[in-house]
C-alpha positions in Angstrom: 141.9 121.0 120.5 138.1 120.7 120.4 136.5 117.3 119.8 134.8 116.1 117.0 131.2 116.7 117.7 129.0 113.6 117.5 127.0 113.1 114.4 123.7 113.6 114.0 121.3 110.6 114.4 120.6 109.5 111.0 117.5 106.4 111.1 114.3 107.3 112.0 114.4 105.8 115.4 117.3 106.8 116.2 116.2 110.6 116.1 113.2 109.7 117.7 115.2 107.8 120.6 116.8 111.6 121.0 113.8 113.0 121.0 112.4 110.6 123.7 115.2 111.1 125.8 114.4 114.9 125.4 111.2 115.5 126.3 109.0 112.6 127.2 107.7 111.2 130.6 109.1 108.2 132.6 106.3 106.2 130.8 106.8 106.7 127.5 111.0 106.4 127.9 110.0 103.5 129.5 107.9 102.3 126.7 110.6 103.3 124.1 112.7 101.0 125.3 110.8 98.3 125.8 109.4 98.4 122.0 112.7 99.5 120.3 115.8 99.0 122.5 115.2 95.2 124.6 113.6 96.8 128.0 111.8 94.5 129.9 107.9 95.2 130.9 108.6 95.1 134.5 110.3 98.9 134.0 107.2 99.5 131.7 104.8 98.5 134.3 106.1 99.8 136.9 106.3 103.3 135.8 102.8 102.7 134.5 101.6 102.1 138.5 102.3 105.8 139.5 99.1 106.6 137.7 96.9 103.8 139.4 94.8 104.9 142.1 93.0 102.9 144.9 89.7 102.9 142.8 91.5 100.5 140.4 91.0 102.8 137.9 93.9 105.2 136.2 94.4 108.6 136.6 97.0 111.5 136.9 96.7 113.1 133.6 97.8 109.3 131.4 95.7 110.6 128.9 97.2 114.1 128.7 94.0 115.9 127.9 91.9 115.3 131.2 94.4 116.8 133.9 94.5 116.2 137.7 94.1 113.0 140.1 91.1 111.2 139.8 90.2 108.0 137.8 88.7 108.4 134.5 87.4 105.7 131.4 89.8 107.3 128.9 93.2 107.1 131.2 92.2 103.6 132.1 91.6 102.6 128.7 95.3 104.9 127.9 96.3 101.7 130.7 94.8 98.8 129.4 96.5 99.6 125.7 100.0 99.9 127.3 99.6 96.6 129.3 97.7 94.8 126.6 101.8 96.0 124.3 103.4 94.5 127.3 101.9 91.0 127.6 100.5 92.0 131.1 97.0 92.5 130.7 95.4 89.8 132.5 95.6 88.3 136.3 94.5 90.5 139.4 95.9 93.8 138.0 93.1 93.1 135.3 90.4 92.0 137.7 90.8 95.3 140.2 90.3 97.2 136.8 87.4 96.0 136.0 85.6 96.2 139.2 86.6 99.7 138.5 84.6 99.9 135.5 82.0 98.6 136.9 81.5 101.6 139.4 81.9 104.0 136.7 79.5 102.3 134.2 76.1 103.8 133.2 73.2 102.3 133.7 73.3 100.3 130.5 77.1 98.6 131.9 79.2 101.3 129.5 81.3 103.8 130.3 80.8 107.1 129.9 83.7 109.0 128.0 84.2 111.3 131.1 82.9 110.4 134.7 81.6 113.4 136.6 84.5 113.4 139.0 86.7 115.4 136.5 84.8 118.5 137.5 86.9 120.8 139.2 90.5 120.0 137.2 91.6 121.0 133.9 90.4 119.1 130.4 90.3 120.1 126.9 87.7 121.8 126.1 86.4 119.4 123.6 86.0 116.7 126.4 83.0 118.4 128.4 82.0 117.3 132.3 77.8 116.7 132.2 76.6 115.4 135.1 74.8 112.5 133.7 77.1 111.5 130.9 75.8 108.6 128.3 77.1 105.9 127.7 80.1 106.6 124.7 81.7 103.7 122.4 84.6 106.1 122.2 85.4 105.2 126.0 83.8 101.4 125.8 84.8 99.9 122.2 88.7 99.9 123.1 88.7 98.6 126.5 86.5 95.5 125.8 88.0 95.0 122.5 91.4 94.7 124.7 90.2 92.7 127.4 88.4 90.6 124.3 91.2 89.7 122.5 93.1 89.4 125.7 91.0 86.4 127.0 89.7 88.1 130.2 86.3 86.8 131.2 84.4 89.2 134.2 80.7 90.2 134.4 81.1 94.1 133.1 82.2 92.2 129.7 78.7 91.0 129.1 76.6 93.7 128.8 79.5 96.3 127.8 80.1 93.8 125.3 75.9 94.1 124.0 76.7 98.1 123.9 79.4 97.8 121.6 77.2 95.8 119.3 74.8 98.3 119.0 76.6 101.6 119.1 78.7 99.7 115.9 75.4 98.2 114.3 73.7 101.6 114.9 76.3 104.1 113.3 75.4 106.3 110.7 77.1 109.6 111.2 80.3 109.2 113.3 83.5 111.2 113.3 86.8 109.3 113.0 87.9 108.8 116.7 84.4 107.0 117.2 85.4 105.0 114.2 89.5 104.1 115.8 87.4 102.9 118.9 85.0 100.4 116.9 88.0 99.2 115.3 89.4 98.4 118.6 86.2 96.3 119.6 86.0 95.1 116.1 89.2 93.6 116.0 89.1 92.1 119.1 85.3 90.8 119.9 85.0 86.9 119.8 82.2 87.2 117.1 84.7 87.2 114.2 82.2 86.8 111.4 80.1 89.3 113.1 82.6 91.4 113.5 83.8 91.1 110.1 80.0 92.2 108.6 79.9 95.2 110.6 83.5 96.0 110.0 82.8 96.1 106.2 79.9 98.2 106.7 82.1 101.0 108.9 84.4 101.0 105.9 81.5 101.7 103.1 80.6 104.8 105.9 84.3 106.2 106.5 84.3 106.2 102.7 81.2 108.0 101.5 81.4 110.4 104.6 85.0 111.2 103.8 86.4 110.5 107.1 89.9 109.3 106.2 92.5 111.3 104.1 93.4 109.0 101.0 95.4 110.9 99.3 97.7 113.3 101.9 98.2 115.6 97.9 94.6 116.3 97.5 93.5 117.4 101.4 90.4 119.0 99.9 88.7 115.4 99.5 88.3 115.0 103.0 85.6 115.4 105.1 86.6 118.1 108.5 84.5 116.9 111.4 83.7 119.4 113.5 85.4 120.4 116.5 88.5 118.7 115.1 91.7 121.0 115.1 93.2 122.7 111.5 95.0 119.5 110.2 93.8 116.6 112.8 92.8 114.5 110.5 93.3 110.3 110.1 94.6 108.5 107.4 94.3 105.1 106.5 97.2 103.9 108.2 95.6 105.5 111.8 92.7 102.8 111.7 94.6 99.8 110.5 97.7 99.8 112.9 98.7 96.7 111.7 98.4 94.5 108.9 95.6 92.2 110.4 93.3 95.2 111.5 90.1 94.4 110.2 90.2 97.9 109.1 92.7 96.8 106.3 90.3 96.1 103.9 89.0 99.4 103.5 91.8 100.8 101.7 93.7 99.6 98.4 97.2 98.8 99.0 98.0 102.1 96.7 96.5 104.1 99.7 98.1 102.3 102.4 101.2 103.1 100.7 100.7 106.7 100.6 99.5 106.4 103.9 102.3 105.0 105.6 104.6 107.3 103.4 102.9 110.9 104.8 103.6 108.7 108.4 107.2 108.7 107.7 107.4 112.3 106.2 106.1 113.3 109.3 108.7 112.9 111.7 109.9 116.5 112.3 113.2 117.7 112.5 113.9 117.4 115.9 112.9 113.4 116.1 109.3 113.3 116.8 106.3 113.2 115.2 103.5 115.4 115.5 100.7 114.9 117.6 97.8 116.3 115.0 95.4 116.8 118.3 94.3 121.0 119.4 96.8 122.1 121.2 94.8 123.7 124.5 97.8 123.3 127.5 101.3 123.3 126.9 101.6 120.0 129.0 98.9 118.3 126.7 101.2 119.1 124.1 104.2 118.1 124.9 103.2 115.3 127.0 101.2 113.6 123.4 103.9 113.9 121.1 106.3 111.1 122.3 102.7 109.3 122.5 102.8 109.6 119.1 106.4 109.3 118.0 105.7 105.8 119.5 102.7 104.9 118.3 104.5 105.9 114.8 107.3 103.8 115.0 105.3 100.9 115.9 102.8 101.4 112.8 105.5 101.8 110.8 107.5 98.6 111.6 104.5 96.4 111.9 103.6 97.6 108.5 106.9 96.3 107.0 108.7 99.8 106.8 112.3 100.1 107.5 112.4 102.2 110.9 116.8 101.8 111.4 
């Protein structure tokens, strides 16, 4: 006689554990169950250090759109997020990194948003090797608003710090990935009241120039910024991760609601949610989505939601 098959997983996390289990890397398993299911950080760390190279820096395709070996801003930012969600961003693991960034830096102490050493392996094709690359808040505003609110103290802070003052102060035409990454300094840069002024000045800008999707029934009254995929668009809840996020205030609590329900109607049928990103490699995209099936859960919960 045949058994019983098992039911079907029936809370939101538990069909996204299934889908974790399924398809994503050591990492993000890793990750899963430290967040969601009691794992310790040493397993999340751990796995985390097959990316580190002997620059200091991260590398080895973290951040699944820039491909291949070598070091890069964005995967050692992608490194600093997941140890800054572990309690473990601080000590000499934090002081190799940023000597790190200070090799890479430009000549104003930023970071470009990808160092020329990516030439030669695969990246989107919206994340373009120059040889001289600028200096980019969307590679500097969330790793000095990490190490900010982390309480690390080095000599790239100082004038990396400066640059993310301006490039915030100076804004006005952005695109909303610029916008998650002065959020990330914003929320974490010592200068609260500063920070607070030039926080509510972002959200009068995301507002007029349409950059965030209040109302997931009426698409047409956003904004597309170009080069963006069909459908990659941010919602309220994508700025303000959590309750505190200085990002908050731009929305009324009607449109956080909505927001955070089109984040729950959003987990697909087989557990995980979408990663809204264009899709250029079939690695990139299978390697984002438990990205952001976790990134989901955790809005979701620290918003109050009911998760299972």
């Amino acid at each position: 006689m045949a058994e019983n098959p098992l039911p079907p997983p029936s809370t939101p996390l538990a069909r996204a554990e299934r889908f974790v289990w399924l398809t994503a890397r050591v990492l993000e398993q890793r990750r899963f169950a430290y967040h969601f299911l009691r794992g310790g950080p040493d397993q999340v760390e751990t796995a985390l250090m097959a990316y580190l190279n002997e620059d200091g820096g991260y590398g080895h395709a973290l951040e699944p759109d820039l491909r291949g070996p070598v070091s890069q801003p964005l995967h050692t930012a992608h490194g600093l997020r997941v140890l800054d969600t572990i309690g473990r961003c601080g000590g000499l693991r934090v002081e190799r990194i940023c000597r790190y960034l200070t090799e890479v830096s430009t000549h104003d102490g930023a970071l470009p948003a990808i160092h020329p050493s990516q030439r030669g392996y695969p990246s989107a094709p919206f994340l373009p090797v120059v040889d001289a690359p600028p200096s980019a808040l969307l590679s500097t505003g969330p790793v000095v608003g990490v190490l900010h609110r982390n309480q690390v103290w080095h000599a790239w802070l100082f004038r990396a710090t400066e640059f993310c003052w301006w490039a915030v102060e100076s804004l006005e035409k952005s695109h909303p990935y610029e916008i998650q990454a002065a959020v990330a300094f914003l929320d974490g840069a010592p200068d609260r009241p500063r920070a607070e002024a030039a926080a509510d000045r972002l959200g009068r800008l995301v507002r007029e120039q349409r950059l965030a999707l209040l109302d997931p029934d009426q698409p047409e009254d956003h904004s597309p910024s170009n080069g963006y995929a069909p459908g990659e668009v941010l919602h309220p809840h994508d700025y303000a991760r959590v309750p505190d996020s200085l990002a908050g205030r731009w929305f009324t609590d009607a449109e956080m609601a909505r927001s955070l329900d089109r984040l729950e109607a959003d987990q697909q049928e087989d557990g995980g949610w979408p990663a809204r990103r264009a899709a250029w490699a079939p690695g990139s995209s299978l390697e984002w989505r438990p990205i952001a099936t976790i990134e989901a859960l955790r809005t979701l919960r620290a918003h109050g939601r009911a998760i299972g």
